[in-house]
NUFIMAR-319773 format. One record per residue: residue number from 1; residue in three letters; z, x, y of N, C-alpha, C in turn. Coordinates in nm, 3 decimals, padded with zeros to 5 digits, always signed. Layout:
PT  num  residu      n.z      n.x      n.y     ca.z     ca.x     ca.y      c.z      c.x      c.y
PT  NUM     ala        Z        X        Y        Z        X        Y        Z        X        Y
...
% end
This chain:
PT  num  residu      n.z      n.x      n.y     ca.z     ca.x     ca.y      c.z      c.x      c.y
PT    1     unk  -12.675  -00.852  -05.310  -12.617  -00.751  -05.224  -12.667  -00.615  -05.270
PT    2     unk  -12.738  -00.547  -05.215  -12.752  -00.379  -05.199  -12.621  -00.304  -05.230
PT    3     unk  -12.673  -00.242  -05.310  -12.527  -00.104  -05.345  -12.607  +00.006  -05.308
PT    4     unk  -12.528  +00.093  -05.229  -12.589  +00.215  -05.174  -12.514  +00.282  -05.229
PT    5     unk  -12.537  +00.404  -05.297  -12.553  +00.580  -05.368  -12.572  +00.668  -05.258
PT    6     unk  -12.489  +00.731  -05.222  -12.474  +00.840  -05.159  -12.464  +00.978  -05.219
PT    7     unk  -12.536  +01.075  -05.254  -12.535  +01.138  -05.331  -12.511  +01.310  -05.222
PT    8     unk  -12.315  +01.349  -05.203  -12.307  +01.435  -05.117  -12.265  +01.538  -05.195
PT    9     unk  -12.289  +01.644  -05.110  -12.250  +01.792  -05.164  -12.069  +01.788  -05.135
PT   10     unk  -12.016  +01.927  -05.191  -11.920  +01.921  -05.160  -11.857  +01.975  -05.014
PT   11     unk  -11.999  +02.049  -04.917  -11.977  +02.106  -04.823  -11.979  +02.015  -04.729
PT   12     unk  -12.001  +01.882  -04.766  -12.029  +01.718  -04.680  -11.891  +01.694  -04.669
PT   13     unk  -11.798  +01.682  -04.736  -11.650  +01.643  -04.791  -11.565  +01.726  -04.693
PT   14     unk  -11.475  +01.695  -04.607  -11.351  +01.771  -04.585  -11.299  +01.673  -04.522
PT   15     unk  -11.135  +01.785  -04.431  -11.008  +01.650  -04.380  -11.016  +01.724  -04.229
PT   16     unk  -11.035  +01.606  -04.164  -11.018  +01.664  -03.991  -10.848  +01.646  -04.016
PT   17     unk  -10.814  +01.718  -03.950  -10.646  +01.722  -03.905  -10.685  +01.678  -03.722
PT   18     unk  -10.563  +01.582  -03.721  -10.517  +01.590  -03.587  -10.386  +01.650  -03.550
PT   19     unk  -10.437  +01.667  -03.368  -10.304  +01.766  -03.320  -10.225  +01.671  -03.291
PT   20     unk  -10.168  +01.553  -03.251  -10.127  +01.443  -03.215  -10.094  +01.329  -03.347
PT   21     unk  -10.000  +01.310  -03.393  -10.067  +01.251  -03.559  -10.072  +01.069  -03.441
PT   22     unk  -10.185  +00.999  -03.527  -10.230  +00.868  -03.472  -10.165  +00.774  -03.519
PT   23     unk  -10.134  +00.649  -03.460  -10.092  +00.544  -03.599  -10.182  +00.423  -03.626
PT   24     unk  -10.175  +00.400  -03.727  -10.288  +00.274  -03.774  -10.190  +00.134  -03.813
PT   25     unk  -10.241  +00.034  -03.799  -10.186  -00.063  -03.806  -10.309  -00.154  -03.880
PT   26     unk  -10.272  -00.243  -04.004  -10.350  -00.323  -04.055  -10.291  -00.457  -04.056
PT   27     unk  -10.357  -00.543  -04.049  -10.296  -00.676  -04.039  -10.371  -00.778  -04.112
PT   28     unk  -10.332  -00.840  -04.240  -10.373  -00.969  -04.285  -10.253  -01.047  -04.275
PT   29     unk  -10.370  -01.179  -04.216  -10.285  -01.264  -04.174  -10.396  -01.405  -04.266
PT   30     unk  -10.272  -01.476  -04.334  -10.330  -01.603  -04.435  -10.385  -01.705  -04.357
PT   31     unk  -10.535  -01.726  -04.349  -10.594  -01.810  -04.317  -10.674  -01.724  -04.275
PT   32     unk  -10.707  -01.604  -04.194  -10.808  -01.506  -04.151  -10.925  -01.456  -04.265
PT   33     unk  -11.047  -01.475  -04.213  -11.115  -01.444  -04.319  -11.152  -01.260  -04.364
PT   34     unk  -11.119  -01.176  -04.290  -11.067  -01.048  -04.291  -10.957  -00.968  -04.299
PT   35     unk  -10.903  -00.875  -04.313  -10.813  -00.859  -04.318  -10.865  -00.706  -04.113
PT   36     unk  -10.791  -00.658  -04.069  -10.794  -00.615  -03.966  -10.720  -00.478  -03.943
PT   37     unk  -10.773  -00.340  -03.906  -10.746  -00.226  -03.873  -10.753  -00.187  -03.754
PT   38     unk  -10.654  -00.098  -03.714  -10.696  -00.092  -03.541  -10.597  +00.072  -03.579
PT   39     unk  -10.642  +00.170  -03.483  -10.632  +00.294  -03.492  -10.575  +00.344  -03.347
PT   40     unk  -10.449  +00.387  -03.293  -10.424  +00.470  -03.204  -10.440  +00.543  -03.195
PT   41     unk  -10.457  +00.663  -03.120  -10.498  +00.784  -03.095  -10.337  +00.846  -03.074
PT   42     unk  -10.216  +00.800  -03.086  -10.123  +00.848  -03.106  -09.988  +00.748  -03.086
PT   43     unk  -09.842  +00.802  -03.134  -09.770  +00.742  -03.155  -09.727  +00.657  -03.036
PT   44     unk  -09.743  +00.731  -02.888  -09.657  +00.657  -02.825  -09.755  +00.536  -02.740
PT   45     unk  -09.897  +00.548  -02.802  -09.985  +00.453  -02.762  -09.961  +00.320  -02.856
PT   46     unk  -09.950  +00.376  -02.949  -09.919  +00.266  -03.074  -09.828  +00.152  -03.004
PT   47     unk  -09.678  +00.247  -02.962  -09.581  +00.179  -02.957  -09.642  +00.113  -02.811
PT   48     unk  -09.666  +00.157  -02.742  -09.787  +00.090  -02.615  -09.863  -00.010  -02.636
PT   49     unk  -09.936  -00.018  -02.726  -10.056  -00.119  -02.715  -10.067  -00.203  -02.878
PT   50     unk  -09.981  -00.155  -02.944  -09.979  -00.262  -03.102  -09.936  -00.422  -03.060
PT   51     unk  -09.838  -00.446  -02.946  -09.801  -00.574  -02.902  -09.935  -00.596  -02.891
PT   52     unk  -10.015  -00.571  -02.797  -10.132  -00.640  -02.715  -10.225  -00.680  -02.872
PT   53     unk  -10.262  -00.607  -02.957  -10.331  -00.648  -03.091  -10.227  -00.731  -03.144
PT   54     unk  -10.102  -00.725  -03.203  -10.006  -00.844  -03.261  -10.053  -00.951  -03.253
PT   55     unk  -10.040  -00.978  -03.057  -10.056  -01.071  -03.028  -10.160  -01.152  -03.034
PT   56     unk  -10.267  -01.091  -03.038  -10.411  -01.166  -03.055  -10.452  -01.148  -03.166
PT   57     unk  -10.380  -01.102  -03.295  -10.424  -01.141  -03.436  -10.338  -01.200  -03.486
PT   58     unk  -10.218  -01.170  -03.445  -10.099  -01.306  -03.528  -10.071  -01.397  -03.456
PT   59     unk  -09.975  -01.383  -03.373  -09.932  -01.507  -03.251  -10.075  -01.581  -03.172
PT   60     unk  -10.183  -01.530  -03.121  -10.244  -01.626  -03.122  -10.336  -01.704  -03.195
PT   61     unk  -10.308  -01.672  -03.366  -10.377  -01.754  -03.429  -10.306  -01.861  -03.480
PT   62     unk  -10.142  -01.834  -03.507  -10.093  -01.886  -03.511  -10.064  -02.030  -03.447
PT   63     unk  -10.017  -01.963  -03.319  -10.015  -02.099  -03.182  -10.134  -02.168  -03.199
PT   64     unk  -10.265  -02.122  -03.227  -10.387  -02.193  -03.218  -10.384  -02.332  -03.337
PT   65     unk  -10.300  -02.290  -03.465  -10.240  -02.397  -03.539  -10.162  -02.498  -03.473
PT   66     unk  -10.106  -02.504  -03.378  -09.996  -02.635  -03.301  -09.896  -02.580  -03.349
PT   67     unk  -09.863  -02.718  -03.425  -09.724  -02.716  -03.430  -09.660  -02.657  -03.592
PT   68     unk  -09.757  -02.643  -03.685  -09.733  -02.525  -03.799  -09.722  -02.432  -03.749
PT   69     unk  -09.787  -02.359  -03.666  -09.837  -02.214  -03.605  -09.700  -02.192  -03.522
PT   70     unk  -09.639  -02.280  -03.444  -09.488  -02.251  -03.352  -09.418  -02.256  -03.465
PT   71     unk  -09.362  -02.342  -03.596  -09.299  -02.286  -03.691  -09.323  -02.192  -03.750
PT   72     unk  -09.427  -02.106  -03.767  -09.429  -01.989  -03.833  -09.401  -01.901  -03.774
PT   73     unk  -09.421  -01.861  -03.577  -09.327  -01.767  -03.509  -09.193  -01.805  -03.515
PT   74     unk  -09.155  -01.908  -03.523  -09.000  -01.925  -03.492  -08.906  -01.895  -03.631
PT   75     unk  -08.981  -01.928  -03.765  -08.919  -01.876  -03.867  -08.940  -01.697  -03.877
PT   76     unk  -09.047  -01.636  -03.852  -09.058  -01.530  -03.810  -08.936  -01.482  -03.727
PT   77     unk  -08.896  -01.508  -03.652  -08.806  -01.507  -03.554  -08.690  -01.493  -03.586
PT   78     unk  -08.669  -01.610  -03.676  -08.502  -01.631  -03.735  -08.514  -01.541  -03.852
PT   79     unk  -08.619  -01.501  -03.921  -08.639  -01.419  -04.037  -08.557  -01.257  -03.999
PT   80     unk  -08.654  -01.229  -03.905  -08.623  -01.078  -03.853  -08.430  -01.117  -03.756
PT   81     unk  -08.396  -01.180  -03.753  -08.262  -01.205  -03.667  -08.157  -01.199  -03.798
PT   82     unk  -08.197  -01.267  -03.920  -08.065  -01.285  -04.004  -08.113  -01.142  -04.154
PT   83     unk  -08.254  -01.111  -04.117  -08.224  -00.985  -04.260  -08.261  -00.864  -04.151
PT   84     unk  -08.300  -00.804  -04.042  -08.343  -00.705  -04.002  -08.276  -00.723  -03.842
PT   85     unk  -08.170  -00.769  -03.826  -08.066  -00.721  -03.676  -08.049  -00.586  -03.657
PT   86     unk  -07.998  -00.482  -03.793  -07.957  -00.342  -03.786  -07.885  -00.340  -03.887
PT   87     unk  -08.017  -00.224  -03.962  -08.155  -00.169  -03.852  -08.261  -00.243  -03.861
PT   88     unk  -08.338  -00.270  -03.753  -08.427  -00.311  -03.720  -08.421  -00.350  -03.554
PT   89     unk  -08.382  -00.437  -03.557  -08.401  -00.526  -03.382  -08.283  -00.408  -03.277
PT   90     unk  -08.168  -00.384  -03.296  -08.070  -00.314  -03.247  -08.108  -00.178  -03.282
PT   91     unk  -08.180  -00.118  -03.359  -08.229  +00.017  -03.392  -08.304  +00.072  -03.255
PT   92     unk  -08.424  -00.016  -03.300  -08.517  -00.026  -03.217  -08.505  -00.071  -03.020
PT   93     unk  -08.400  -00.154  -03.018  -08.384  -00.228  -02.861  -08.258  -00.055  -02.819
PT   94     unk  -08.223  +00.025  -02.882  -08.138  +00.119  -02.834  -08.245  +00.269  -02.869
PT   95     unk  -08.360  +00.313  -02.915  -08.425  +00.339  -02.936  -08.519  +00.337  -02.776
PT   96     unk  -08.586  +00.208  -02.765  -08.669  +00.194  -02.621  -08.550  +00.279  -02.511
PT   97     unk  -08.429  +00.251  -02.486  -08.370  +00.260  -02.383  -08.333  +00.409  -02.407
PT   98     unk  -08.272  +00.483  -02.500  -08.290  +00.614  -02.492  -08.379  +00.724  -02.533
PT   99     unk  -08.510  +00.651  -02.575  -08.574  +00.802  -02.625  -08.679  +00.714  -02.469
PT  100     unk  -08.716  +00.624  -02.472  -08.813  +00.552  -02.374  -08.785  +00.568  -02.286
PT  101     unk  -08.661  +00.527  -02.234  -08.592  +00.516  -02.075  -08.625  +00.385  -02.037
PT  102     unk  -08.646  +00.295  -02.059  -08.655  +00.154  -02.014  -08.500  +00.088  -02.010
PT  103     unk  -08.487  +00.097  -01.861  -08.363  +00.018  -01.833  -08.378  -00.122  -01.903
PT  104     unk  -08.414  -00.217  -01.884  -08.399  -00.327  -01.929  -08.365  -00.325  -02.061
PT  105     unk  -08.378  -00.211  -02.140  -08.321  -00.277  -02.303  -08.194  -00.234  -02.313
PT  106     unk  -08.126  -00.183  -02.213  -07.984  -00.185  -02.168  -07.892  -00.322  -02.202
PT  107     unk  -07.911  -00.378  -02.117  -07.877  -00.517  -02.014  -07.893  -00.650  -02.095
PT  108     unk  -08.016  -00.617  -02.213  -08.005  -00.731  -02.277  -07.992  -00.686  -02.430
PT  109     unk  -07.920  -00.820  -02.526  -07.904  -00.754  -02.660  -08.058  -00.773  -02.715
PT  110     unk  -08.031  -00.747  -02.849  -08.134  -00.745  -02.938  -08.176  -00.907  -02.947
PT  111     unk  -08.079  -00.989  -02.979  -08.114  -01.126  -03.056  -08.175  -01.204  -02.872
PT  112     unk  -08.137  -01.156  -02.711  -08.208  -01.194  -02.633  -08.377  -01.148  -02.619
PT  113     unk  -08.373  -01.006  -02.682  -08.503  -00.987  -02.632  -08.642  -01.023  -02.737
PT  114     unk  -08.527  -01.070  -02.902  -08.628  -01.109  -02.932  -08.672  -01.248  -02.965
PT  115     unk  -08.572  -01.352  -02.904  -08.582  -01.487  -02.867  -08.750  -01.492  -02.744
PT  116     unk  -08.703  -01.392  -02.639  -08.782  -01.422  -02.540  -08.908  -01.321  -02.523
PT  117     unk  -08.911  -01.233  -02.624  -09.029  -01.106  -02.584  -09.083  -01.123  -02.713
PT  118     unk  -09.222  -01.166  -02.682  -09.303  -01.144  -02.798  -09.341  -00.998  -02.866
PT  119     unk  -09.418  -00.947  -02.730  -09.426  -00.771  -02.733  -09.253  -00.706  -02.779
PT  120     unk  -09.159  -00.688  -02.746  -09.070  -00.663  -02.838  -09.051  -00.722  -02.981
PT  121     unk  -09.053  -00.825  -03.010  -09.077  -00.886  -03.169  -09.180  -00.777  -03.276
PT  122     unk  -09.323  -00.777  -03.194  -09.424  -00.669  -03.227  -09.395  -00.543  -03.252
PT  123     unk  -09.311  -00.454  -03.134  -09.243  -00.311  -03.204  -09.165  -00.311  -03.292
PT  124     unk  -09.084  -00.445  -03.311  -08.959  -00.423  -03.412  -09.025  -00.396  -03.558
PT  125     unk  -09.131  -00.513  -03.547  -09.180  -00.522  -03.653  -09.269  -00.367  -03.732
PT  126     unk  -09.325  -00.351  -03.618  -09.357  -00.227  -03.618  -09.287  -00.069  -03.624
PT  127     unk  -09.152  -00.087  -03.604  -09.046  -00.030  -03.626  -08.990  -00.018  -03.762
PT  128     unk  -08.990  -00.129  -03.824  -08.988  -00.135  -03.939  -09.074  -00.144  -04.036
PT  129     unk  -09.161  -00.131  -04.015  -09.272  -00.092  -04.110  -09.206  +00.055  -04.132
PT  130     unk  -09.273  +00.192  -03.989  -09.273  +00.302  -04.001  -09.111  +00.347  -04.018
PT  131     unk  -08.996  +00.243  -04.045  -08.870  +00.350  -04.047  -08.793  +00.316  -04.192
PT  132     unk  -08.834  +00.138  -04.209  -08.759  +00.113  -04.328  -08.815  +00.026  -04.450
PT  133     unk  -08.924  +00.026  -04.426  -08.968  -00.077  -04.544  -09.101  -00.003  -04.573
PT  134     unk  -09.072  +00.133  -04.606  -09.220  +00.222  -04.643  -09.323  +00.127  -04.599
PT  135     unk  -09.347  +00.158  -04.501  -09.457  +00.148  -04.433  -09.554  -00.036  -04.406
PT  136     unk  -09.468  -00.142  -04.492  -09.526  -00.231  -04.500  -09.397  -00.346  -04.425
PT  137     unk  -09.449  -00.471  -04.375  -09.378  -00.594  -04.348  -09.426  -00.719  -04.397
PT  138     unk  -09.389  -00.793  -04.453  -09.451  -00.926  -04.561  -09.343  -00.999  -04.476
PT  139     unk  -09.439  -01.145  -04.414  -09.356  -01.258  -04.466  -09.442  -01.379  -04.434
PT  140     unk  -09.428  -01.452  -04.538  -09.486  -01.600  -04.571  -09.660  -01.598  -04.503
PT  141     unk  -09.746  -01.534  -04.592  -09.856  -01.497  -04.528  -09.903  -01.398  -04.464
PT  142     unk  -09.853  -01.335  -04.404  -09.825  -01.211  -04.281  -09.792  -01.081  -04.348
PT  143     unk  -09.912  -00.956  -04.328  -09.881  -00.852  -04.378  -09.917  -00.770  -04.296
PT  144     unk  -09.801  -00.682  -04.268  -09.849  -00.568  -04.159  -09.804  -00.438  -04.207
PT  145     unk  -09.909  -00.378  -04.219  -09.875  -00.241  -04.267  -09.935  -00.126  -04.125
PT  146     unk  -09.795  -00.047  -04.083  -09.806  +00.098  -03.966  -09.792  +00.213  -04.044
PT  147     unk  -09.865  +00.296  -04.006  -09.847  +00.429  -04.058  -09.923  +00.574  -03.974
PT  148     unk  -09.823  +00.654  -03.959  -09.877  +00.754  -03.861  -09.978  +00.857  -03.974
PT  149     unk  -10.075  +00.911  -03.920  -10.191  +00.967  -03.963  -10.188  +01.113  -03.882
PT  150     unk  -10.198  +01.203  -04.001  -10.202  +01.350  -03.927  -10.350  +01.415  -03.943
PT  151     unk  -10.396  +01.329  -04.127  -10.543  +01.377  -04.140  -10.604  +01.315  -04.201
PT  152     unk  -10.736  +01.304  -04.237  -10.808  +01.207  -04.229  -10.919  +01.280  -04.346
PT  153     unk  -10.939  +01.232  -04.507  -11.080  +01.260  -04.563  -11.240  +01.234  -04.447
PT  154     unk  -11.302  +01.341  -04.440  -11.394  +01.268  -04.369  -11.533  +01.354  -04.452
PT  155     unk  -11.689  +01.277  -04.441  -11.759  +01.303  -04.500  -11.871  +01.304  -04.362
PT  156     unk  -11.960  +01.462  -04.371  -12.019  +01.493  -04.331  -12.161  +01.425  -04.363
PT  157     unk  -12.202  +01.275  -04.287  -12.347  +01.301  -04.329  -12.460  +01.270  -04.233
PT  158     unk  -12.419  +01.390  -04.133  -12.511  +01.406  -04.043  -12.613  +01.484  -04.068
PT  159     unk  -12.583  +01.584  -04.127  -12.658  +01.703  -04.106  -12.754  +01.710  -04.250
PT  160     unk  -12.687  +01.618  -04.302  -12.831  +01.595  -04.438  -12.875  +01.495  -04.391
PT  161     unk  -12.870  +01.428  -04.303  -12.950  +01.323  -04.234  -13.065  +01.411  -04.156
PT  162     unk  -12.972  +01.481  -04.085  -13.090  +01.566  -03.996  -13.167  +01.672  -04.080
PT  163     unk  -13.111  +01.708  -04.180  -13.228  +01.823  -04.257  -13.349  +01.687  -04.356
PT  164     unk  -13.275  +01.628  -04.356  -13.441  +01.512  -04.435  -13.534  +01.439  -04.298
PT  165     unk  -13.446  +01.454  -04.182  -13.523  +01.410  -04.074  -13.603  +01.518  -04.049
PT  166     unk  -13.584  +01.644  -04.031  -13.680  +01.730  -04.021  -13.780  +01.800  -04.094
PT  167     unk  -13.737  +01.781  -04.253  -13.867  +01.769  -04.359  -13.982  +01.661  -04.348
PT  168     unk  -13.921  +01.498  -04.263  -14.002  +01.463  -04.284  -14.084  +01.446  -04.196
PT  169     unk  -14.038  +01.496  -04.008  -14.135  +01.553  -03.911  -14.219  +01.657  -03.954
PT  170     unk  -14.202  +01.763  -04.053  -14.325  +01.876  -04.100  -14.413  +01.829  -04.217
PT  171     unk  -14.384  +01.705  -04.249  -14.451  +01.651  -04.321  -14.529  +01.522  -04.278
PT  172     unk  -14.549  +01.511  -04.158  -14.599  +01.399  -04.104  -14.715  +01.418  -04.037
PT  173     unk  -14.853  +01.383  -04.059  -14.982  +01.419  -03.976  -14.999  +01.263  -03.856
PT  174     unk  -15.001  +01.373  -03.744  -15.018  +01.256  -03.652  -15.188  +01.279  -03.612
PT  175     unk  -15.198  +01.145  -03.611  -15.364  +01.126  -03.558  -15.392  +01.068  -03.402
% end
């Protein structure tokens, strides 16, 4: 394997700030040969679109196991129902309905919506990452860590790309 040396100034080095802080979500899941990052461009996208990733890095790798893979959502299930009801599932299902406005999390309790809503299972979880379990969720394999992002180390190396690209156009004889 190649080890690459990057050898930057310190004027290469700084932190973009965002105006919007983003949230990131990482997910290892036991048996995956990666572990997995995915980046919102802000909080209420997160809470928007983290189900849709959940679901296709945990629940459907899971299910793709049979019938281990349906016991590991369903203990999942009963996990978050008997240690994280409230706060967690009831935090969160009264949460959607008044800061969200989604009638439906009215009408049904917590332990219905997360029997039958996968995408709700996903925010809770995600709920509790960012409100009560500093930032992380573990269970039996399954690690999901959310966290909102305001700024970001970032390293400039464009522009010493482009100043050695252009030493080495004035140094080049074309025939």
């Amino acid at each position: 394997m190649s080890e690459k040396v990057y050898q930057l100034n310190s004027d290469q080095i700084g932190v973009v700030n965002f105006a919007e802080p983003w949230f990131l979500a990482h997910f290892e899941v036991e048996g995956e040969v990666e572990p997995y990052q995915h980046f919102f461009p802000s909080l209420a996208e997160g809470i928007q679109k983290f189900p849709t990733v959940f679901e296709e890095k945990v629940i459907n790798h899971w299910l793709a196991q049979g019938a281990a893979g349906q016991k590991k959502l369903r203990d999942l299930k009963d996990y978050l129902i008997s240690t994280w009801m409230n706060p967690g599932i009831e935090t969160m299902r009264e949460a959607m309905f008044q800061t969200y406005g989604h009638p439906e999390f009215r009408e049904k309790t917590g332990l219905e919506l997360i029997e039958t809503n996968n995408d709700f299972l996903a925010v809770v979880i995600g709920h509790i990452c960012l409100r009560y379990n500093k930032s992380h969720f573990y269970f039996n394999g399954l690690h999901i860590s959310g966290r909102t992002v305001d700024k970001m180390l970032a390293v400039n190396f464009w522009s010493k790309v482009k100043q050695e690209a252009m030493n080495d156009i004035g140094t080049t004889i074309f025939k």
